[in-house]
C-alpha positions as CSV (number, residue, x, y, z in Angstrom):
1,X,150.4,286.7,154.3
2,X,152.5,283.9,152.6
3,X,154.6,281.9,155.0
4,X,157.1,279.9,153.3
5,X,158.8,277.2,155.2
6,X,162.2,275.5,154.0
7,X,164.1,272.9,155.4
8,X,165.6,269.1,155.2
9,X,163.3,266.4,155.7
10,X,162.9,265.3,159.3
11,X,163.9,269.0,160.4
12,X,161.5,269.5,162.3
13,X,159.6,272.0,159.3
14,X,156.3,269.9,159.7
15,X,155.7,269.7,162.7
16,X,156.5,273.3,163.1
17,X,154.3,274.5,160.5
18,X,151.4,272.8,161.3
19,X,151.6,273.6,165.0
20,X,151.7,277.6,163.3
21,X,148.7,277.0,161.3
22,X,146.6,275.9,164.5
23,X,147.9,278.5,166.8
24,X,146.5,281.2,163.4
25,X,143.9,278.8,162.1
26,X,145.7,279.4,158.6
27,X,146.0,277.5,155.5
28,X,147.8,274.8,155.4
29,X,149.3,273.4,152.3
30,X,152.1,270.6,152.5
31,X,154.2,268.9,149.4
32,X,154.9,265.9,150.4
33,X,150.3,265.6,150.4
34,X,150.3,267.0,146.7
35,X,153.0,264.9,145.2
36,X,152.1,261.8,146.7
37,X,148.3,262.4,145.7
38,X,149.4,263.3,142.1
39,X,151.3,259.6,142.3
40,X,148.7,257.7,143.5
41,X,146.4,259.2,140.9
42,X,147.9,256.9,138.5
43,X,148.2,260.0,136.5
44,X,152.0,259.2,136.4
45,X,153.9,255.8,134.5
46,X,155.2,253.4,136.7
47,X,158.7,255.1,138.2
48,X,157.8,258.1,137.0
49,X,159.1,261.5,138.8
50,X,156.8,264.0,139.9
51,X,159.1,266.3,139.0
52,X,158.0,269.9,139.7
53,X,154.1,269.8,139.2
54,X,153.2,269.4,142.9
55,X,155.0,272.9,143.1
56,X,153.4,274.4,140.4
57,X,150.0,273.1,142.0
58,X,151.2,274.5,145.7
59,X,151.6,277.7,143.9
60,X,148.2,278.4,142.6
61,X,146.3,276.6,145.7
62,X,148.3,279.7,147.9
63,X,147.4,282.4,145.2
64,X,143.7,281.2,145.4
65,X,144.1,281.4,149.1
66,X,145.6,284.7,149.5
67,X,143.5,286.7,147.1
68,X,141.0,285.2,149.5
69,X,142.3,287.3,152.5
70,X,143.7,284.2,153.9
71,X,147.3,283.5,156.1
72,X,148.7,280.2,154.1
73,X,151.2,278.4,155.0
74,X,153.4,276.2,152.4
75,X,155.3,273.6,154.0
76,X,157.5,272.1,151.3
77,X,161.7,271.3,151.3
78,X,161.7,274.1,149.5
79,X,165.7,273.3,148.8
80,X,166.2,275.7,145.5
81,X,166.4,279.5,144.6
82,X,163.5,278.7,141.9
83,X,161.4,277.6,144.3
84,X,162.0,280.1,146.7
85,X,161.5,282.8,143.9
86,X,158.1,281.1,142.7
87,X,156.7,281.4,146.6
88,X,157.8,285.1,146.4
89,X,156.4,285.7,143.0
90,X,153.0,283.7,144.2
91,X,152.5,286.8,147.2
92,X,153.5,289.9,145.2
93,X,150.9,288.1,142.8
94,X,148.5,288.4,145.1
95,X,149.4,291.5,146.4
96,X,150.1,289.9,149.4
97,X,153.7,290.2,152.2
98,X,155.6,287.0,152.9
99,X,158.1,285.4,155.5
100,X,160.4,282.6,154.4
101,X,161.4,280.3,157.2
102,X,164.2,277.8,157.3
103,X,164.1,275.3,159.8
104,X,167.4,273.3,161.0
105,X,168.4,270.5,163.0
106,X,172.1,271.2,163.6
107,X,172.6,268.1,166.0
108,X,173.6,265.7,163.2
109,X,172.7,262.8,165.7
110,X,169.6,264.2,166.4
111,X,168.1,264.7,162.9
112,X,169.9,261.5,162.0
113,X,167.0,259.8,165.0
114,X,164.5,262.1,163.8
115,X,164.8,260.7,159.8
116,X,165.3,257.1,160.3
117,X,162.4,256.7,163.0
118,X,159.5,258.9,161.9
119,X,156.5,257.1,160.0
120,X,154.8,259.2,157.2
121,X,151.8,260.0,158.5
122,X,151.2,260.9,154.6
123,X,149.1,257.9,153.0
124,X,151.8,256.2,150.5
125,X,155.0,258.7,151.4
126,X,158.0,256.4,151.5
127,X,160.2,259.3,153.5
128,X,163.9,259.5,152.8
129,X,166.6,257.8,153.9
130,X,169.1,259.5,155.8
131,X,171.4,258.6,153.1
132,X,169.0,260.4,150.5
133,X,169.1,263.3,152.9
134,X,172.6,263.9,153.5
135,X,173.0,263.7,149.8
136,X,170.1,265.9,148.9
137,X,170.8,269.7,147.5
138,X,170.1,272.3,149.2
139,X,171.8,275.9,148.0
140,X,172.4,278.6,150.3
141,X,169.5,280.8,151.7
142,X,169.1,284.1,153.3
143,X,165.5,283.6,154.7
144,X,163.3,286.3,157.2
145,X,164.1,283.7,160.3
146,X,166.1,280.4,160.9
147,X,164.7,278.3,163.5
148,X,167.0,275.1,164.9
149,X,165.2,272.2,166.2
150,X,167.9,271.1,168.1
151,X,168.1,273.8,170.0
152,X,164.1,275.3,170.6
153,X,161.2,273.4,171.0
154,X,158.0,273.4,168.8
155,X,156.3,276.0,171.2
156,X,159.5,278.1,171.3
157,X,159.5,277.9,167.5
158,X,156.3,278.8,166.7
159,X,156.4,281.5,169.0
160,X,159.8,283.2,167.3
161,X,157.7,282.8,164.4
162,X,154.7,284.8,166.1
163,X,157.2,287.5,167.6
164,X,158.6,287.9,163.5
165,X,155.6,287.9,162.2
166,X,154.4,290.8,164.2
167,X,157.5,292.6,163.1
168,X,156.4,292.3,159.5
169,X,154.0,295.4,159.0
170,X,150.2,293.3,158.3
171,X,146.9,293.4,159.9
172,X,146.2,289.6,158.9
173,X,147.8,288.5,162.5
């Protein structure tokens, strides 16, 4: 099983997802690790966008995983219909079901807090302003589940995301 996760940064998605992959001992894969390894790699010139290879590398490192039998989880902004279409195309790949989560903070002041006060707890990872969040892209989505951070905890998340999963039709769980 392929659970895709969505969201703004300082949503909440993180947190969420990584409290999930404990709670199934699945495999965890987040973007913000990837790109900011492929920068510091050097591989890149000076200024130089990562553009959509740490995508592209989340892709195959979930395909690898799922043909493996494993639940992965991609954690990832996740902010465009190609995106979202690659992640499904990555599990029917692997003949393998998926659930897309989006995760939301709908309390503007509290996501606001949540952006400006966090520390990246990725080596490196300047995290965006709020300014570069408000500002960010991010088109319209019908996923499997939206959860709301304002408004559920991280164990009340995580265990919508449980009750969904069992809805989907899998033995993996």
């Amino acid at each position: 099983m392929l659970i895709i996760f969505g969201g703004l940064p300082g949503s909440g998605k993180s947190t969420i997802a990584q409290a999930l992959a404990f709670r199934l001992q699945a495999t965890y894969f987040r973007l913000d690790t990837i790109e900011q390894a492929i920068r510091s790699s050097a591989c890149l010139a000076a200024g130089a966008d990562v553009g959509p290879a740490g995508y592209v590398v989340l892709y195959k490192m979930a395909a690898d995983n799922l043909r493996l039998g494993r639940i992965v989880i991609a954690d990832s902004v996740n902010s465009i219909e190609i995106t979202r279409a690659a992640f499904r195309a990555t599990a029917a790949e692997a003949n393998r079901k998926f659930i897309e989560v989006e995760v939301t903070c709908s309390d503007k002041i509290v996501h606001r807090h949540r952006a400006e006060s966090r520390m990246s707890v990725v080596e490196g990872l300047i995290p965006p302003t709020w300014e570069q969040i408000e500002a960010r892209t991010f088109e319209p989505w019908a996923p499997d589940l939206r959860i709301d951070t304002s408004l559920l905890s991280v164990d009340e998340s995580v265990l919508d995301i449980m009750i969904r999963l069992k809805q989907v039709d899998t033995d993996q769980i």
